[in-house]
N, C-alpha and C positions, 0 to 999 in steps of 0.2 A: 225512254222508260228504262229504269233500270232491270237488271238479268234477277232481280230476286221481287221486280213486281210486273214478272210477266204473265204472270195468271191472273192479271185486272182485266176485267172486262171493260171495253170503253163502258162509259157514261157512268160508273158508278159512283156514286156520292162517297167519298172518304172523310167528311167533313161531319159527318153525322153517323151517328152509333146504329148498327144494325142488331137485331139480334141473335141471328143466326150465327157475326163474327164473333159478339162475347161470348156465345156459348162455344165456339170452338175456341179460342183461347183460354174458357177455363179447365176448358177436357186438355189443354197443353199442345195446342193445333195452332199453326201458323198462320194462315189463311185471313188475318184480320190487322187491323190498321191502329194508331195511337189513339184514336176516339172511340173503343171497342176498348181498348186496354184499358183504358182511363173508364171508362163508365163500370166494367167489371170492377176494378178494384174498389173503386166505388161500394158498389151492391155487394162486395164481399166483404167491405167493412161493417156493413146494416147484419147481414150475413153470413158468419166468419165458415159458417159450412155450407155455403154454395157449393162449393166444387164438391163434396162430399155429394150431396143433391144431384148432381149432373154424374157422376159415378153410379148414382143408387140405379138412376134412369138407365142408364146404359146396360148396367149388369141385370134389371130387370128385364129392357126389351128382347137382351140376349136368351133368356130364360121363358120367356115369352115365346120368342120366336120357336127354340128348341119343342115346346111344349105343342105348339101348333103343328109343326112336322110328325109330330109323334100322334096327333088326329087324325093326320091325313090329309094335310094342308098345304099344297104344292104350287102357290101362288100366293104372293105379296104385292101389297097399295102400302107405300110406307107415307103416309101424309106431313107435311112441315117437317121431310128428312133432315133439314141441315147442313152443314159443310161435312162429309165423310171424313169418319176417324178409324181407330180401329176397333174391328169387332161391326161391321157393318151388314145391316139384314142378310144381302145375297150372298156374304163369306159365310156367313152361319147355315143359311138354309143350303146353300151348293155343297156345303160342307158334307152335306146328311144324303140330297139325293144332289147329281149338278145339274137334272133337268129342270131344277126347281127357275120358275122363273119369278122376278123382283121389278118395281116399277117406282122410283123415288119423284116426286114432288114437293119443289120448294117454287117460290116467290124470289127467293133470295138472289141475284146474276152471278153473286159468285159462290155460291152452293153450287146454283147447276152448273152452272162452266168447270168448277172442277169435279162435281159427279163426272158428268161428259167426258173429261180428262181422263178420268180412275176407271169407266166402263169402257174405251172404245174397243178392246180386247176381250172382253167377257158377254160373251154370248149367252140368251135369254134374260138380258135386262136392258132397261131404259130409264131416260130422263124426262119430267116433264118441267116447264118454266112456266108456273100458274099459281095464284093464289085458289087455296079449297075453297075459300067462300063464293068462286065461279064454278058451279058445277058441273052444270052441260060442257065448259073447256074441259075442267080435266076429265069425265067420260069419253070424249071426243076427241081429247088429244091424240097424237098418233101412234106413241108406247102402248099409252093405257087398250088404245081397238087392237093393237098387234099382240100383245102378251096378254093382257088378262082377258078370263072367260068368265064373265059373270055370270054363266049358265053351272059353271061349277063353282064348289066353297072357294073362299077368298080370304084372307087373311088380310084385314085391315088393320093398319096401324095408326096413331094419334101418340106421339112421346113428347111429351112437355108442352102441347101446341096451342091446344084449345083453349087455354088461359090466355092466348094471346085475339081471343073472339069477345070483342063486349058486348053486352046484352041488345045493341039497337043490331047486331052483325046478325043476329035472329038462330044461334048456336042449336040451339035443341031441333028445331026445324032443318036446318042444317042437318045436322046430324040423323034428324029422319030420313032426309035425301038418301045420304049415304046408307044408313042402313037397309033401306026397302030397294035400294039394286043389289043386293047381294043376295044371294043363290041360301035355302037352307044347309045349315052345317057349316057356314063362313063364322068366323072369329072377327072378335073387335077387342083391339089391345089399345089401353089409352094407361095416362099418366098427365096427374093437370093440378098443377099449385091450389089448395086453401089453404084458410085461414084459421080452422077451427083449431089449431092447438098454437100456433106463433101468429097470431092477429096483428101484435103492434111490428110485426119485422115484416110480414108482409105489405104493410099501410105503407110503412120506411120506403120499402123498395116500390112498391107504383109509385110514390113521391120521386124518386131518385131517378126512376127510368124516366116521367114526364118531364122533369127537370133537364137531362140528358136531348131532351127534342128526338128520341128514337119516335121512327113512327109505331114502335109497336108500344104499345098501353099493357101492362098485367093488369087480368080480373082474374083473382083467385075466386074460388064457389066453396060451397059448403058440401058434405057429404050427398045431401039429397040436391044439391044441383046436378053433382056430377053424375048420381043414379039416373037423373033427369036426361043426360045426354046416351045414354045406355040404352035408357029406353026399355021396350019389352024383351030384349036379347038375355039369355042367363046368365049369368055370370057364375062362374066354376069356383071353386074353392080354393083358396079363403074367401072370396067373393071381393069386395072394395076396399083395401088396407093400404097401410104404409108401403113403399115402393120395396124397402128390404123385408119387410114382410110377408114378400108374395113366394108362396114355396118357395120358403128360407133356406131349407136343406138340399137345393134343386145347386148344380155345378154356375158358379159365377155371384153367387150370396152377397152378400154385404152387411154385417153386422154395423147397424150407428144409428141407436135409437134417437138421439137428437136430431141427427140430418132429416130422419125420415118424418121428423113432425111435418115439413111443408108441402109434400104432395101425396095423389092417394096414388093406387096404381090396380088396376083390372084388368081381366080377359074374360069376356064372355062371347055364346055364342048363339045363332041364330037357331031356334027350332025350328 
């Protein structure tokens, strides 16, 4: 193996587009292979503001996260984390207090292997290697029993994910799970593709990803889907918007009213 792919994990498929690696090569991240670059550029032809998209997300969850610390929110579940870039949950929240603790969850082997990599030195965080749609695993994993207390608020996250859940995956149920173990006063910060303003580029790109044989599928939803995965939880103001539109004037912004046609983005919170 070469000295620039030694962060593979045995067994992983290179042959087939993951979606964790196109999303970190279009945030400018290394961690992904020629059938990850090639299915991005792809989707960023249907596209041409993906990367814009994956910006909006990031500079939201940051603003997100800020916003939750300043609740009183001193514990993070970051769900379908990703390959870590910069600007990651536990540098934000350790940022404000360092006893903040953080708990990332991906599916992905080479997400978590390089989380694992980037955490072995930073104390009150962990890795779990689970897909969310097994819920009793990630409850039960050994991060999630050691650091989080779901006897206290929780700060749950969901960035770009839940689009990647189709309707037989049983999402809003799902998403009952998770919300009814959380403690009152916990947050839910989500960010999830429709189609209500760019329908035919979202169609383009499920076409383009099934085409690609990625195992993941996009299902974009409509605004009352995603209120549907929220549930009875409140949601704060602005309440369900554009990702650059969630307190706009809040440090890390993003003005791109085009980009922000394709996902909504919220935080609400458990009474």
């Amino acid at each position: 193996m070469t000295r620039t792919q030694d962060w593979i994990p045995p067994g992983v498929d290179i042959t087939t587009p993951s979606i964790a690696r196109v999303y970190d090569y279009v945030l400018g991240g290394s961690h992904n292979f020629a059938v990850d670059r090639d299915t991005a550029e792809t989707l960023k032809r249907i596209a041409p503001g993906l990367r814009r998209v994956a910006r909006l997300n990031r500079a939201f969850m940051a603003r997100a996260v800020r916003y939750q610390m300043a609740q009183g929110i001193r514990q993070f579940l970051d769900i379908g984390s990703g390959i870590p870039t910069v600007g990651n949950v536990h540098e934000i929240a350790q940022r404000i207090d360092p006893a903040c603790r953080v708990v990332y969850l991906d599916r992905d082997p080479v997400a978590v292997a390089h989380s694992e990599l980037m955490l072995e030195q930073t104390p009150g965080t962990g890795v779990v290697h689970a897909d969310m749609r097994d819920f009793e695993r990630v409850i039960g994993s050994a991060a999630v029993r050691q650091l989080i207390d779901f006897d206290e608020p929780v700060g749950l996250l969901f960035m770009l994910v839940l689009h990647w859940l189709p309707e037989e995956s049983k999402p809003v149920e799902l998403m009952g799970d998770y919300r009814d173990l959380l403690a009152p006063g916990s947050y839910l910060a989500l960010t999830h593709a429709t189609h209500d303003e760019q329908k035919q580029d979202l169609e383009d790109l499920g076409d383009a990803i099934r085409i690609s044989r990625s195992a993941d599928q996009v299902t974009p939803r409509t605004y009352e889907e995603i209120l549907a995965l929220i549930g009875d939880f409140e949601l704060v103001e602005p309440g369900l918007v554009g990702c650059a539109d969630w307190r706009a004037d809040g440090p890390g912004a993003i003005a791109d009213p085009s980009s922000n046609d394709y996902t909504y983005a919220g935080v609400a919170r458990k009474t």
